[in-house]
N, C-alpha and C positions, 0 to 999 in steps of 0.2 A: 605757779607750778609749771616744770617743764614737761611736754610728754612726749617723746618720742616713737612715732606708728613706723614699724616696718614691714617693708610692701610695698607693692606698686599698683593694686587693681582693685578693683569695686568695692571690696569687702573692708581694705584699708582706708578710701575715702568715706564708709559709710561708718566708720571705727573713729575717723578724723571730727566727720559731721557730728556724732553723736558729740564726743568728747567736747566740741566747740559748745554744745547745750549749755554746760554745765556754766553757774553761778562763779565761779571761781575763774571766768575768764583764761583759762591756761596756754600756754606755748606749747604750740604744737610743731612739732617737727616731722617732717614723712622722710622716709630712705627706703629708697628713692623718687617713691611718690610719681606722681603723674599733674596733668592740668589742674582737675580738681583738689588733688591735695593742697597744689601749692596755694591756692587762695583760701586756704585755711590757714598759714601760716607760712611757712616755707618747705622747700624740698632740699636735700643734702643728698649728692650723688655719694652713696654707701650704699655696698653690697649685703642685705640681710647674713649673707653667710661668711662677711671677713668679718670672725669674732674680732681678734684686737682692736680694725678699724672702728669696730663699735665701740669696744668699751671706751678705745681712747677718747670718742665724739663725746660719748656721757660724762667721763669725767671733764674736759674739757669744757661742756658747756652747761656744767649743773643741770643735769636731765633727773628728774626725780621719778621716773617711771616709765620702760619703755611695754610696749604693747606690740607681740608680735602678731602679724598678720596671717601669711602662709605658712604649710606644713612645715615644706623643704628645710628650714631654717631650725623647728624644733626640733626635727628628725635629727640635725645636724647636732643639734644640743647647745644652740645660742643659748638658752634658757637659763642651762647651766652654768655657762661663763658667767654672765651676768652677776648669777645670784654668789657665785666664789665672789666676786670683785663688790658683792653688797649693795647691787644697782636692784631696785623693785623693778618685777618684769613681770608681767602678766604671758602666761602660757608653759605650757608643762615642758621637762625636762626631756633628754633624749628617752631613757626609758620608760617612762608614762609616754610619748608622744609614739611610741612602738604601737600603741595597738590601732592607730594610722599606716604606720611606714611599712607594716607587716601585717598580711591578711592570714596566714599562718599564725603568727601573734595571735591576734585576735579572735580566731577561731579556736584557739587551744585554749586562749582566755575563758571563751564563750564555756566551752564544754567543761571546761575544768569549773565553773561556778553555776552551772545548772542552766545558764541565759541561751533562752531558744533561740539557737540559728539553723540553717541549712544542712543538710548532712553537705559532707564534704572529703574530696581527697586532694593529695598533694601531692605534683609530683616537677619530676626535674630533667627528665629525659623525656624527648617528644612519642620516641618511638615504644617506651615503655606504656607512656600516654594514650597513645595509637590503639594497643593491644588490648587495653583495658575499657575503653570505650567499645571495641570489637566485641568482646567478652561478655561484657555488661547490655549490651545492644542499647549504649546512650541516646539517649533523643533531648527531649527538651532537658535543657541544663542553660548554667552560665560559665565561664572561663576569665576565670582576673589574674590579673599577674599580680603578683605578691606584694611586690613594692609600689613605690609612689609613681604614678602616670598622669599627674594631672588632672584627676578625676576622670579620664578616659579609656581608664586600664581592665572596663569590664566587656566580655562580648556576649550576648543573650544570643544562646542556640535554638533552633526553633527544629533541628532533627540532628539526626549522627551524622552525617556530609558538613554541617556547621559544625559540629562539635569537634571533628577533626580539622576542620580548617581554622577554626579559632585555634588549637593547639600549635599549629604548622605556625601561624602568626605572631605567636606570640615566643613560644621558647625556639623555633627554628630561625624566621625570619626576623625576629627581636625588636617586632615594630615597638617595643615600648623601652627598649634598650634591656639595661642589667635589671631594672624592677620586674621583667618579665625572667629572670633567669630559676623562680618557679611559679607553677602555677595551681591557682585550683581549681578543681571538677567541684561546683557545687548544684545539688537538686534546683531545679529553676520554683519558685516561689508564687503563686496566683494570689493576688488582692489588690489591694492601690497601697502606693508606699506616702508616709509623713515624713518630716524630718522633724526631730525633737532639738533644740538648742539649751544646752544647759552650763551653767556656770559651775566648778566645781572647784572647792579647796578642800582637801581631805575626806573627813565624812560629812561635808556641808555641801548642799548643791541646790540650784536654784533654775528652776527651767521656766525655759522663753515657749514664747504659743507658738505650736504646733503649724508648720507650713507644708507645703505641696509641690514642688518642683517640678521644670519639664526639661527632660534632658535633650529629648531628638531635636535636628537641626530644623526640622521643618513641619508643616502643618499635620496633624492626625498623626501625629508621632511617629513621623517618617525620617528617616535619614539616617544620620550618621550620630554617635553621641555627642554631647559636647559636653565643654565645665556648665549648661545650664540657659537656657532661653526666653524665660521667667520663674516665676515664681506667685503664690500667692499666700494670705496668710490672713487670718487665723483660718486653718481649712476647718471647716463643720465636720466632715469628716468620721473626726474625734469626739466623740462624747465625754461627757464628764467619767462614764462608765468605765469606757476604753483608758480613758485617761488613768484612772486607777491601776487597772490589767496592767499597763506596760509599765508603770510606777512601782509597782508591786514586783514584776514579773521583768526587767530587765535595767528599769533605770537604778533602783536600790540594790537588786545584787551588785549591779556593776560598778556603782561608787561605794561598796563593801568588800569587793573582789579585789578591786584595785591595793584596799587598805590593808585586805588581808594578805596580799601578797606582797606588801611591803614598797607597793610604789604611792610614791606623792604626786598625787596629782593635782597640779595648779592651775589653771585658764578655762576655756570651753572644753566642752565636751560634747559631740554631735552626736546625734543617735541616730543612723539611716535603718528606716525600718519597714517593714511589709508586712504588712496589716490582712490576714489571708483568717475562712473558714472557722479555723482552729487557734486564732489567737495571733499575737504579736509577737514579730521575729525580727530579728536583729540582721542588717543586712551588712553595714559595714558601721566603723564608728570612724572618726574624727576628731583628730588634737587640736581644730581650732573652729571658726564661726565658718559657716557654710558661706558658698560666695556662688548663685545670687541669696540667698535665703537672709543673709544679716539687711539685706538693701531692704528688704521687706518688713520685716520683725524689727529693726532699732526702730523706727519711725514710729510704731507700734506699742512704743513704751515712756509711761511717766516716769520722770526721776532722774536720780544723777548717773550716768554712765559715768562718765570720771571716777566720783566716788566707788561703782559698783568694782571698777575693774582695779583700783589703787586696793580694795578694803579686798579683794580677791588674793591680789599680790601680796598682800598683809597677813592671809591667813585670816580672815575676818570678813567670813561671806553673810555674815549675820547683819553686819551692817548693812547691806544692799537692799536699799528702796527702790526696786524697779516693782512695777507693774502695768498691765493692761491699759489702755487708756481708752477701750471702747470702739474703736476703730477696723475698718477692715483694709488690708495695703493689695495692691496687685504690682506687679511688676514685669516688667516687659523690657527683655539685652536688645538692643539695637548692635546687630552684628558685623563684620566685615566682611561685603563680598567673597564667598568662599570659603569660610571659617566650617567647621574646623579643619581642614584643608589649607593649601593655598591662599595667601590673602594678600591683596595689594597694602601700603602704608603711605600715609602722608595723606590721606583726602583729606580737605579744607572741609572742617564742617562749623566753621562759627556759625553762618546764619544759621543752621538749623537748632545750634546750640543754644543760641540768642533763644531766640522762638520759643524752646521747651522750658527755660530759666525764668523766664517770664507770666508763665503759668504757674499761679498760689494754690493750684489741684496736685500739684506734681515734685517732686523732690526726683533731679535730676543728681547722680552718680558716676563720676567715672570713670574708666576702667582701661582700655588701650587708647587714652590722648596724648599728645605733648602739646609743646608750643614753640613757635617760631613768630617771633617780636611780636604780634598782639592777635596772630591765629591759633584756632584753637585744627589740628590735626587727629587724624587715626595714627596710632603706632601701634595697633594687638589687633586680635581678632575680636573680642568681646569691646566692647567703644561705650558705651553707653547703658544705667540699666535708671529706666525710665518708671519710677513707681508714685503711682495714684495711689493718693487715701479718701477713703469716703464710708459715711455710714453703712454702704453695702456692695457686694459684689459687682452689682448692675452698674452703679453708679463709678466705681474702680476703673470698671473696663471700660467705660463711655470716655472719663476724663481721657485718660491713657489714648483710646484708639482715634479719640478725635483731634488730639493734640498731636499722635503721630504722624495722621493724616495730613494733617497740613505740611509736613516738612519735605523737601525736596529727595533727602536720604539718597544722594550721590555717595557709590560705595559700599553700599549698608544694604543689609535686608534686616527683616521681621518676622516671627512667627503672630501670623495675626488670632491664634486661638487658645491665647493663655486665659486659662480661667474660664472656659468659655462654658463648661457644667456646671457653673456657678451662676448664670446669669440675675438666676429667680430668687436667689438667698440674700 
């Protein structure tokens, strides 16, 4: 079997990895892949989003399945091409992959099907914006812009002087370009957030354990956002208890809501959620596998991923034998000097890559590499996501910090405190 992963960064080598698991030895192809892709199989310089060049690849090379990786591409509605041309692709179409590409979407989704989210407004003029925060006497809030920003499109207000400079940022200054050309005032949310991963075909859906993400760039949740600077997973968290609530309470409406409004939805489905006082709330959703959260969670699971994501693309989520394998993962981005900012390209990091490949504690991932004739290079900000399995937390963080520790990390920093209220569990 052929399969083709489109994408270039973490989430698509850990798409590639799993898919390699599988019994049925398959041909894997990445476009356009990175380091790690290609020693899965090969890499094909295509653009996720020049539909014909893709189709014409698949037909061309008998690809029996391809697997998208990033939003961009769904939003774009590769999804759809595909499936007119009769190519099985895993991941939803342009209109299911809307309540990503659109926080508006999503939020009207939310409200129109009972699923607790944020009070919220929308708006499209700054200085309308302005007025109404003045009115209101805003203080703690958040501010997203609407469309896709790389997962950096949200700003947590912590008074009214933020809340109008997040708006000046966003619809005046356009740091996030047209995805910011509206935005929303949503109530700011107090609990610790999860990330739910679920597979979905229809009214069929199948979720992945429950992970933890760290978005700030830097220790004690300082900095700037990023797409993510570990991860861990299964977080305790979650109770069986909770796990019901938010099953009950937002993940079945929303694979009901979908159905009743007439969208088909095919591939992942992320549920970003904030877990406050009062219950579980829906903080944004996701048309594809979270990235770091899949480095952590595929590792995580018995079974055929092949089979799960082909029988998905099938319309036959029944067939998918994933489950738990017992296990706790942690994971740790080895970053680019500067990210998410500024960032140099080209560090030499073979030795250290050597170094981390060679530890049987560690399942190395990766994410801004290339290669130049037998070095392995930085070419992104995110470079590496470094994930320890181990019976428990303690022992997660240990493989991980002691394995980082030895490496040179020319170029690179670390956030050294992922998972770090996990020690004892």
């Amino acid at each position: 079997m052929h399969v083709l992963v489109l994408g270039s960064g973490g989430r698509e080598h850990a798409l590639g990895w799993a898919i390699a698991q599988s019994k049925k030895k398959p041909e894997i192809t990445t476009a356009p892949g990175n380091a790690g892709t290609a020693s899965l199989g090969s890499n094909v310089d295509l653009d996720p989003e020049e539909h014909d060049e893709i189709i014409d690849f698949c037909k061309s090379n008998n690809v029996d399945l391809v697997v998208v990786g990033p939003e961009a591409p769904l939003v774009d509605g590769i999804a759809d091409s595909l499936r007119q041309e009769k190519i099985a692709v895993f991941g939803p179409g342009s209109e299911a992959a809307m309540i990503e590409g659109s926080k508006v979407f999503a939020k009207e989704f939310c409200d129109r099907h009972g699923i607790p989210t944020a009070s919220w407004k929308v708006f499209e003029d700054h200085e309308v914006a302005h007025k109404y925060i003045d009115k209101n006497d805003i203080m703690e809030c958040v501010v997203k812009a609407d469309g896709l920003a790389a997962g950096k499109g949200a700003i947590v207000c912590d008074d009214i002087i933020d809340a109008h400079s997040a708006m000046d940022t966003i619809l005046l200054e356009k740091k996030f370009g047209s995805a910011g050309d509206r935005t929303i005032l949503e109530d700011r949310l107090t609990g610790f957030e999860t990330t739910l991963l679920t597979i979905v075909s229809g009214e069929n859906y199948v979720k992945l354990p429950y992970s933890q993400d760290h978005k700030r760039a830097f220790d004690g949740d300082r900095g700037p956002n990023t797409g993510g600077m570990g991860v861990f997973a299964p977080t305790p968290k979650v109770s069986a208890e909770l796990d019901e609530i938010i099953t009950r309470e937002i993940v079945e409406p929303t694979v009901r809501g979908l159905v009743e409004d007439g969208i088909e939805y095919n591939g992942c489905l992320y549920f970003g959620l904030m877990i406050t006082d009062e219950g579980p709330f829906v903080i944004e959703y996701n048309c594809r596998f979270g990235d770091p959260e899949a480095q952590a969670v595929f590792p995580l699971m018995e079974g055929d991923w092949l089979e799960a994501l082909r029988s998905t693309a099938l319309g036959k989520t029944e067939k998918i034998n994933l489950k738990p394998n017992g296990k706790k993962a942690l994971t740790v981005i080895l970053a680019s000097e500067g990210y998410p900012d500024k960032y140099n390209k080209g560090v030499d990091i073979t030795d250290d890559l050597d170094l981390l490949s060679a530890d049987s504690n560690l399942v190395v991932f990766h994410a801004g590499t290339g290669k130049i004739v037998d070095r392995i290079i930085t070419s992104g900000g995110r470079v590496l996501a470094v994930t320890a399995l181990g019976n428990d937390f303690n022992e997660c963080r240990n493989y991980a910090y002691d394995a980082i520790g030895k490496l040179k990390l020319k170029g690179m920093f670390y956030r050294k405190d992922i998972g770090h209220e996990l020690v004892s569990v």
